[in-house]
C-alpha positions as CSV (number, residue, x, y, z in Angstrom):
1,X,-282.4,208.3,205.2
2,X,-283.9,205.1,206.4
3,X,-281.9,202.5,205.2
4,X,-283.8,202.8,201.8
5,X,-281.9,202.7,198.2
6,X,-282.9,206.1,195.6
7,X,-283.9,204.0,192.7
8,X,-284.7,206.6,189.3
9,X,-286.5,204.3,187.1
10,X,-286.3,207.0,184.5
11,X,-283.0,206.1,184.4
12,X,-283.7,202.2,184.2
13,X,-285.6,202.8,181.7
14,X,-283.6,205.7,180.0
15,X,-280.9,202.6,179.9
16,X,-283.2,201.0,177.4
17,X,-284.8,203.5,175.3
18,X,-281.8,205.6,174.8
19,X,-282.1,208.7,177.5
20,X,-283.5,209.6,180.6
21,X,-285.8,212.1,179.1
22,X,-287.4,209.2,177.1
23,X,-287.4,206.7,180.3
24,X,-289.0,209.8,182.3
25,X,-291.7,209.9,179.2
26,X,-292.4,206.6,178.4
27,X,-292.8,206.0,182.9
28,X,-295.0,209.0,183.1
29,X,-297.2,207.6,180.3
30,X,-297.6,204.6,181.3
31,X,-298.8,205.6,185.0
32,X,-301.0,208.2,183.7
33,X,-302.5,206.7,181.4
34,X,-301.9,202.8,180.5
35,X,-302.4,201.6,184.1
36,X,-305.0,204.0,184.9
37,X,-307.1,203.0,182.0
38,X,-306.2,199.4,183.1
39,X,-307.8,199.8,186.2
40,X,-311.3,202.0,185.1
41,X,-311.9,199.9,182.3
42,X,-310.6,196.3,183.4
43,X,-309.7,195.9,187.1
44,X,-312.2,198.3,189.3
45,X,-315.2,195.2,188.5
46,X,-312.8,193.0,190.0
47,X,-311.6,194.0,192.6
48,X,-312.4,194.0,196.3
49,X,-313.7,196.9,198.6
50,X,-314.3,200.6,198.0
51,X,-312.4,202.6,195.8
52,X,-309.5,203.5,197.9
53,X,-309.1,199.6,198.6
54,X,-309.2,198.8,195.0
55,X,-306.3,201.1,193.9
56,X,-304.4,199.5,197.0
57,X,-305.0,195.8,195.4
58,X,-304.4,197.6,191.9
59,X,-300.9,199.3,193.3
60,X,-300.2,196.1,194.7
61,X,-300.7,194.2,191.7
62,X,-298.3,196.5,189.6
63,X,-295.6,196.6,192.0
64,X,-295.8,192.9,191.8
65,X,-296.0,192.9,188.0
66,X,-292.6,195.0,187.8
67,X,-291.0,192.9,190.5
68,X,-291.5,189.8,188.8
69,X,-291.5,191.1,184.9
70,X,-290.4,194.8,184.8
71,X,-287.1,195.0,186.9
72,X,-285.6,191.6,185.3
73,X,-286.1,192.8,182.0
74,X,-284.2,195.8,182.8
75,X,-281.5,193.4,184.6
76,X,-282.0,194.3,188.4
77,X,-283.1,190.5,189.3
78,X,-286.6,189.2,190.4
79,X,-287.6,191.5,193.6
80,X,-284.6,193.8,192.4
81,X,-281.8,191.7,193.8
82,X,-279.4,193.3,191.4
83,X,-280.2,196.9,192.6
84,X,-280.5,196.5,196.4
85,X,-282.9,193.8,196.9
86,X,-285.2,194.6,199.5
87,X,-283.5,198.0,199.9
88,X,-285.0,198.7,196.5
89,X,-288.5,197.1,196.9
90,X,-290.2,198.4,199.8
91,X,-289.7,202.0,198.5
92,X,-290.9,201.2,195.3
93,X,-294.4,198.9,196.8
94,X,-294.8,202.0,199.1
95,X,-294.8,204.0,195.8
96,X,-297.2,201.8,193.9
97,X,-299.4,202.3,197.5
98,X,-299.3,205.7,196.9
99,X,-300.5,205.4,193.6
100,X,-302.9,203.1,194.0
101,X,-304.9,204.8,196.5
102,X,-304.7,207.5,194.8
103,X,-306.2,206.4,191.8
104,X,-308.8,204.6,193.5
105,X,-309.4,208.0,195.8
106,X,-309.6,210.4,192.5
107,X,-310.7,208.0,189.8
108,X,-312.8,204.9,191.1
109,X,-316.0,206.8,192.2
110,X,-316.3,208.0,189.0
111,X,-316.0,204.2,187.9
112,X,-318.2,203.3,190.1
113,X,-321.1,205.5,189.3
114,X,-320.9,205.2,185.7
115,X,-321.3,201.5,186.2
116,X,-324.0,201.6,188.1
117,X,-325.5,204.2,185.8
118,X,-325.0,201.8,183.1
119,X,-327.0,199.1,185.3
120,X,-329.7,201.2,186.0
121,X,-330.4,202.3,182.6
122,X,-330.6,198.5,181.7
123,X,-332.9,197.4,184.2
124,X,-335.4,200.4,183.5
């Protein structure tokens, strides 16, 4: 609709694991719960700003990770180049946005309080 390219990255990944059912698994599981355990129980301590800012920085950080890892091992090029360059990037940073602040929104107060929790209880 706006110039942007469908990319199903079931599919990409379906292309490596054998089916799209597996790709749609193995994508699910690793945004629910590999990259959302990443950020509680590594990244929220480092990064900047309140929650919603830190699963922006996080999203940011993961679109960046499958541009210059993820969508070369599955043979679309660095910045997917191969499967519509730029055409094929934006959509997918706004869709790491997305996730990111959500995950910051729904998961990093909870992070944040049972840090500071944690603190407390060692100070007292």
């Amino acid at each position: 609709m706006m110039g942007m390219m469908k990319l199903d990255m079931a599919a990409r990944l379906g292309q490596i694991l054998g089916s799209w059912t597996a790709g749609m698994v193995m994508h699910f599981f690793i945004g629910t719960v590999v990259y959302a355990l990443s950020y509680a129980l590594l990244a929220y301590r480092f990064l900047p700003g309140p929650p919603v800012v830190k699963g922006l920085v996080w999203g940011a950080v993961l679109w960046l990770g499958l541009e210059l890892v993820g969508m070369p091992m599955m043979g679309a090029g660095l910045f997917s180049v191969k499967a519509g360059g730029m055409k094929a990037a934006i959509p997918a940073l706004i869709g790491h946005l997305v996730y990111g602040a959500l995950l910051g929104s729904i998961a990093g107060p909870g992070v944040g309080a049972e840090r500071q929790q944690r603190q407390v209880r060692r100070a007292a």
